[in-house]
C-alpha positions as CSV (number, residue, x, y, z in Angstrom):
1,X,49.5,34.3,-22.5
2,X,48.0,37.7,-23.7
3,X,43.9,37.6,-23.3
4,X,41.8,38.1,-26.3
5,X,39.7,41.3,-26.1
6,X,36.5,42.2,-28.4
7,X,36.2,45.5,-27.5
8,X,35.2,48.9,-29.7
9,X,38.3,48.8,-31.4
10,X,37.9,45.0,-32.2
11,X,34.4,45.5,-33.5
12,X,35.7,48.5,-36.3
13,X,38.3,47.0,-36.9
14,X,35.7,43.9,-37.9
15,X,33.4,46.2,-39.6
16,X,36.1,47.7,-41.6
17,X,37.2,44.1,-43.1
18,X,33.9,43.3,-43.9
19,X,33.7,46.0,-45.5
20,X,36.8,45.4,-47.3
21,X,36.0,42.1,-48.3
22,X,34.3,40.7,-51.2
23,X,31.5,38.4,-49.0
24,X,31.3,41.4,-47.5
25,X,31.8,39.7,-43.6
26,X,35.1,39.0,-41.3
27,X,35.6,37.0,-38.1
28,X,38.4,37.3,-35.3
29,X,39.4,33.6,-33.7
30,X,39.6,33.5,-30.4
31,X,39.9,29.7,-31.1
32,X,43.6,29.2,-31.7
33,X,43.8,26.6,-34.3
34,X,41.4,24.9,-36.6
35,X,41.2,21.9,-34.9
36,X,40.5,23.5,-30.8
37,X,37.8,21.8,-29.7
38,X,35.5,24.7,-29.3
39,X,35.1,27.3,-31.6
40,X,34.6,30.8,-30.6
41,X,34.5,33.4,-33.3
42,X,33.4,37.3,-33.5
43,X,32.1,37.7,-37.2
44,X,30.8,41.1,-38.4
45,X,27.8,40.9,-40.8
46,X,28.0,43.8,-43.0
47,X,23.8,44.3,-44.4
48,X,25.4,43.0,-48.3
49,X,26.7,39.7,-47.3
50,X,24.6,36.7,-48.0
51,X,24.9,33.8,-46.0
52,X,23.4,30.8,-47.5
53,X,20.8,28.5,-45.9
54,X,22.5,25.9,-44.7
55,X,22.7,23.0,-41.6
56,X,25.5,21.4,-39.9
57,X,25.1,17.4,-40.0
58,X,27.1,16.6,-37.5
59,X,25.1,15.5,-34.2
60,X,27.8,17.7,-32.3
61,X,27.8,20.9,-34.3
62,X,25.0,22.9,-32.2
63,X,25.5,26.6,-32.9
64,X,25.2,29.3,-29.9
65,X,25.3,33.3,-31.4
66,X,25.2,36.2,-29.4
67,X,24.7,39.4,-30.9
68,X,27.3,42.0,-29.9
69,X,26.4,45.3,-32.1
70,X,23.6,45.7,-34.5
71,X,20.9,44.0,-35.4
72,X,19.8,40.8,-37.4
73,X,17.3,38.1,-38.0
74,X,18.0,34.2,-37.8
75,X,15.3,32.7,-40.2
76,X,15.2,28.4,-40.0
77,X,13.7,26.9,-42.4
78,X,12.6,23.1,-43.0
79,X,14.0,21.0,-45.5
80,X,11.4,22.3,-48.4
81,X,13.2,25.8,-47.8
82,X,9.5,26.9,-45.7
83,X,10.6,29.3,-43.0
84,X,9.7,27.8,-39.5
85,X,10.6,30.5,-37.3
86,X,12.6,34.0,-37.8
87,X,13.9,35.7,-34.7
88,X,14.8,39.1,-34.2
89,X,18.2,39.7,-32.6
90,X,19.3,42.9,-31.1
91,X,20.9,44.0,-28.2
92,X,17.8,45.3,-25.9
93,X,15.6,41.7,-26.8
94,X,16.7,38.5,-27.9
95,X,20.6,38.4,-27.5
96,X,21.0,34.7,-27.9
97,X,20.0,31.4,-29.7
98,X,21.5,27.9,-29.7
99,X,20.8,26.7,-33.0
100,X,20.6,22.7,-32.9
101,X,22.6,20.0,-35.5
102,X,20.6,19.4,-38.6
103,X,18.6,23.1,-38.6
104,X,18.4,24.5,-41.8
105,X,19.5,28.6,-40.9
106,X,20.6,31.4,-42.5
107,X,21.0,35.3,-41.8
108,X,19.4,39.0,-42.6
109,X,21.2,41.6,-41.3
110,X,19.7,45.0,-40.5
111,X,20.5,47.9,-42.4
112,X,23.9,48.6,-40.2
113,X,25.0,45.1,-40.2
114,X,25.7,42.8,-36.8
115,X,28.1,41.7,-35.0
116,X,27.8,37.8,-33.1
117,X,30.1,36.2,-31.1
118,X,29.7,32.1,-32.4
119,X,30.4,29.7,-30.1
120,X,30.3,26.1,-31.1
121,X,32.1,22.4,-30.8
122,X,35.5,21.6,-32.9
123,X,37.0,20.9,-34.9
124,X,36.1,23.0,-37.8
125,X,34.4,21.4,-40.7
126,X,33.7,22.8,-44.0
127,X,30.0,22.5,-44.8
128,X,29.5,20.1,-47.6
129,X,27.2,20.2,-50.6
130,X,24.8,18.3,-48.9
131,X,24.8,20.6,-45.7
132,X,23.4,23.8,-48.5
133,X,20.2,24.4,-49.3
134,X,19.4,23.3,-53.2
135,X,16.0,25.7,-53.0
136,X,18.4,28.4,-52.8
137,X,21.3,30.4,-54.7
138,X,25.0,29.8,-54.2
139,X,27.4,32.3,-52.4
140,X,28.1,34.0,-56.1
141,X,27.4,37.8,-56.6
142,X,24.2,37.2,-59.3
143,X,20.7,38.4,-59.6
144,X,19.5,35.2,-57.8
145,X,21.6,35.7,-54.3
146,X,19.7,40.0,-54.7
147,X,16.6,38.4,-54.8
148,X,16.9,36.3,-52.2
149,X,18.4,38.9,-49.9
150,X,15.6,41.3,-50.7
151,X,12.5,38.1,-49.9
152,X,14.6,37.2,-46.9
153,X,15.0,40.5,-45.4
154,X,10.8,40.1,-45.1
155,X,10.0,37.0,-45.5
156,X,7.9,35.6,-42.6
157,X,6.8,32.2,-41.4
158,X,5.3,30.1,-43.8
159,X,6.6,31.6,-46.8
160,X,9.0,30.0,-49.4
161,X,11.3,31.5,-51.8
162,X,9.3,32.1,-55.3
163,X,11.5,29.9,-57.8
């Protein structure tokens, strides 16, 4: 069995995809199948994606990131869409957060991007409807998802997305 590596070239290569791709972000498994029953993933963040609030329902579906390159900021929110708490990842401070089940989260990347290894419990599940935030846009490429990437890249605790 050959040992999966996320080295320098690894983390291009990731950059590159994101790049490349039209959410603008790309993961490498290290997690063999869909179903393993823990998930460990390498994603680069490239600064235009947009991940959308969202919380995983199951009691088992904890979250543990650890940033690997870059910078970014993991804003929670409670179920009103208020931010809670925003923490500022990068290599020489925070490097790591386990997010609990049933945490409403999402992502702003600094102006390079980031790169997080994810760790959590299998098998993968889609996130349903009810697991995305209604107070805030859907992954589409519209004027909405621009304006909440601009409040969210400054946004602080205690504020709420101007409807």
């Amino acid at each position: 069995m050959v040992p999966k590596i996320v080295d320098l070239t690894r983390l291009a290569e990731l950059k590159q995809q994101a790049l490349d791709s039209p959410r603008k972000r790309s993961n490498y498994n290290l997690h063999d199948t869909l179903d393993a029953p823990v998930q460990r993933l390498a994603i680069h963040l490239h600064p235009d994606t947009y991940i959308r609030p969202h919380k995983h329902l199951e009691q088992n579906k904890w979250e543990l990131m650890l940033i690997l390159d870059g910078e970014m900021d993991l804003v929670l929110f409670d179920d009103s869409g208020l931010i809670t708490a925003r923490h500022h990842f990068h290599y020489s401070s925070v490097r790591a957060v386990e997010i609990p089940p049933n945490t409403w989260h999402s992502i702003a990347t600094g102006e390079k991007g980031a790169t997080i290894m994810e760790i959590k419990e299998g098998p993968y599940t889609p996130i349903t409807s009810e697991g995305l935030a209604s107070w805030s846009p859907e992954e589409t490429n519209t004027d909405d998802v621009s304006r909440f990437k601009l409040w969210l890249s400054s946004a602080q605790v205690g504020d709420s997305f101007p409807v």
